[in-house]
MARFIDO-459824 format. One record per residue (C-alpha): residue number from 1; chain; residue in one letter; z, y, x. Coordinates in steps of 0.2 Angstrom, whole numbers, plus 2048, in hexadecimal, padded with zeros to 3 digits. Layout:
N
(node NUM,"A","A",(Z,Y,X))
...
***
This chain:
123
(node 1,"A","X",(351,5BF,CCB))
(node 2,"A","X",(361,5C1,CC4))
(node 3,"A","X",(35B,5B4,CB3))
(node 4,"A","X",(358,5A9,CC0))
(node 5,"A","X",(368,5AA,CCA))
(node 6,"A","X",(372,5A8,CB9))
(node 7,"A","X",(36A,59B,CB2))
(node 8,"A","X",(378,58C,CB8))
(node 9,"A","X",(385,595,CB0))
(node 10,"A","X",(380,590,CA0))
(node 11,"A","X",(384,581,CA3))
(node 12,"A","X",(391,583,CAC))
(node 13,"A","X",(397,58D,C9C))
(node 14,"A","X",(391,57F,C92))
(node 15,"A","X",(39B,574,C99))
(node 16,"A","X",(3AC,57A,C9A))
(node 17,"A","X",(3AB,582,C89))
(node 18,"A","X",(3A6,574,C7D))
(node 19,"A","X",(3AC,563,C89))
(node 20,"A","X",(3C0,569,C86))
(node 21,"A","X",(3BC,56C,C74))
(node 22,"A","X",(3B6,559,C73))
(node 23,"A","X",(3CB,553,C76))
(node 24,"A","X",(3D0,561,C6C))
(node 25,"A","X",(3C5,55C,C5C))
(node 26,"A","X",(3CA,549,C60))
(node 27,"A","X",(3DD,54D,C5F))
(node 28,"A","X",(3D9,555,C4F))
(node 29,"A","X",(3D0,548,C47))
(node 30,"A","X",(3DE,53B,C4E))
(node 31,"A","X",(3ED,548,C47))
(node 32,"A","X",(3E5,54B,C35))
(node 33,"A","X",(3E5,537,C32))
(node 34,"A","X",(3F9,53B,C31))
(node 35,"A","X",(3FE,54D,C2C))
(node 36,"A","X",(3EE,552,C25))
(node 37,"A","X",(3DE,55F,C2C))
(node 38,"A","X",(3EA,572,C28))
(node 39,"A","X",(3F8,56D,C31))
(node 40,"A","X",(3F0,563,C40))
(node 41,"A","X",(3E3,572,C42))
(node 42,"A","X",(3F2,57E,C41))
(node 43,"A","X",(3FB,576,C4E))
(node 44,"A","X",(3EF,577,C58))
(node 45,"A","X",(3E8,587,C56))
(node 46,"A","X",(3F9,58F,C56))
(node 47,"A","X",(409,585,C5D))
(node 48,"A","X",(404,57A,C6B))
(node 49,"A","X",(3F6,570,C75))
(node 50,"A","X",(3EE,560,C71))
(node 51,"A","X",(3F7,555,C7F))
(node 52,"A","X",(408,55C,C79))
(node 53,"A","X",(402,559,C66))
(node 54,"A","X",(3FD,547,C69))
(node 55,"A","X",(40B,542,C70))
(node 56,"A","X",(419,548,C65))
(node 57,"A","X",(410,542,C56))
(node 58,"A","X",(40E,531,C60))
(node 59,"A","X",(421,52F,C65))
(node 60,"A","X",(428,534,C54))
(node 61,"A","X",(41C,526,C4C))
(node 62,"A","X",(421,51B,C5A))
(node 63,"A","X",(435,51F,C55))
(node 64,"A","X",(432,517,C45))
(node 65,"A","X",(427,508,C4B))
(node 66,"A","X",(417,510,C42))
(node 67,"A","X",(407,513,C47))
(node 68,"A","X",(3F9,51F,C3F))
(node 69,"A","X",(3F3,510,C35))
(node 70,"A","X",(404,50D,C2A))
(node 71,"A","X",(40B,51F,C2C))
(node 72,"A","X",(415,523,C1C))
(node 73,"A","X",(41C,534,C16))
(node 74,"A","X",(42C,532,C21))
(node 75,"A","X",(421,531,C30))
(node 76,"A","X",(418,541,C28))
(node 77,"A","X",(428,548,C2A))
(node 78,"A","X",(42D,544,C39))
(node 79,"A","X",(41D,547,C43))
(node 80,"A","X",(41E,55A,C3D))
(node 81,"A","X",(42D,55C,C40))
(node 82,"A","X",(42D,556,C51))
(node 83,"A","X",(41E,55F,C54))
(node 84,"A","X",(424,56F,C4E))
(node 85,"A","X",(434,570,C54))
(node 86,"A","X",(42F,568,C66))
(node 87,"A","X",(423,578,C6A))
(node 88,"A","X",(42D,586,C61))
(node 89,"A","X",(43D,581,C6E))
(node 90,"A","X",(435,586,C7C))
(node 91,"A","X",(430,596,C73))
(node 92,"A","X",(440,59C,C6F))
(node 93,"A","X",(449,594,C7E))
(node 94,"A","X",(43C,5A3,C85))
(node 95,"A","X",(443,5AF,C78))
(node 96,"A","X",(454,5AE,C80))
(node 97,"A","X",(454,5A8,C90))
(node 98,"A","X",(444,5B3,C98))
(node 99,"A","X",(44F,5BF,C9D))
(node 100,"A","X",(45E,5B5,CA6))
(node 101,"A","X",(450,5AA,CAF))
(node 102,"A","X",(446,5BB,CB6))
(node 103,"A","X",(458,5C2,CBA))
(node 104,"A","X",(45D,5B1,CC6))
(node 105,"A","X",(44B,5AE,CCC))
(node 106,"A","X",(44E,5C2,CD2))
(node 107,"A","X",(45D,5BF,CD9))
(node 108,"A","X",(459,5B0,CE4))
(node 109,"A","X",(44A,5BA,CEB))
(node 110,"A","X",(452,5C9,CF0))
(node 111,"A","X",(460,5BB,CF8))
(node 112,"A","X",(451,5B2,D03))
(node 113,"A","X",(44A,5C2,D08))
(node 114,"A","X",(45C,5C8,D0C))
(node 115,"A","X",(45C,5B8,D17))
(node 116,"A","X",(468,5AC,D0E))
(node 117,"A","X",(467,59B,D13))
(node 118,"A","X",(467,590,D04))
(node 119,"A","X",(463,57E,D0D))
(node 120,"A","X",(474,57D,D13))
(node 121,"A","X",(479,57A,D00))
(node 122,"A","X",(46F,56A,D02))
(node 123,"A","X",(478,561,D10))
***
């Protein structure tokens, strides 16, 4: 009974395991034509998502009037350093600023709960 009761969550694992790996292996593919297989795979294994990947490598290509068919080495350039700098700022801004940001989001709840009335700042 309980083979039988489990036997759509194969599927069901199937499914959201390999489809999401599909984008990810076509991002790949589409980022290795520019900067090459390591540093594709390793900006997407390590530093950030595929979405985020694509479009910084497509906006710092579009910044030159390029595409990935006529990329040249100063598009190499560029499209890792936007893609490296772009995802390590929020991490450091995280570094830093973590602590301010729990601090004032502390603050402000305690002042609700204290029954501060913040929509007159609106008007």
């Amino acid at each position: 009974m309980y083979r039988r009761k489990n036997e759509g969550n194969h599927q069901v694992f199937y499914l959201f395991s390999i489809v999401p790996s599909i984008a990810i292996i076509a991002g790949l593919i589409s980022l290795a034509a520019v900067i090459g297989l390591p540093y594709s795979w390793f900006g997407l294994s390590v530093l950030g998502s595929v979405t985020y990947e694509l479009m910084a490598s497509n906006m710092a290509l579009s910044s030159l009037g390029l595409n990935l068919s006529n990329a040249t080495g100063y598009a190499f350039g560029l499209v890792m350093w936007a893609m490296c700098l772009g995802i390590t700022i929020g991490n450091v801004f995280n570094i830093f600023m973590c602590k301010k940001y729990i601090w004032v989001s502390r603050s402000w709840a305690a002042a609700i709960r204290n029954g501060a009335c913040f929509h007159s700042l609106s008007l």
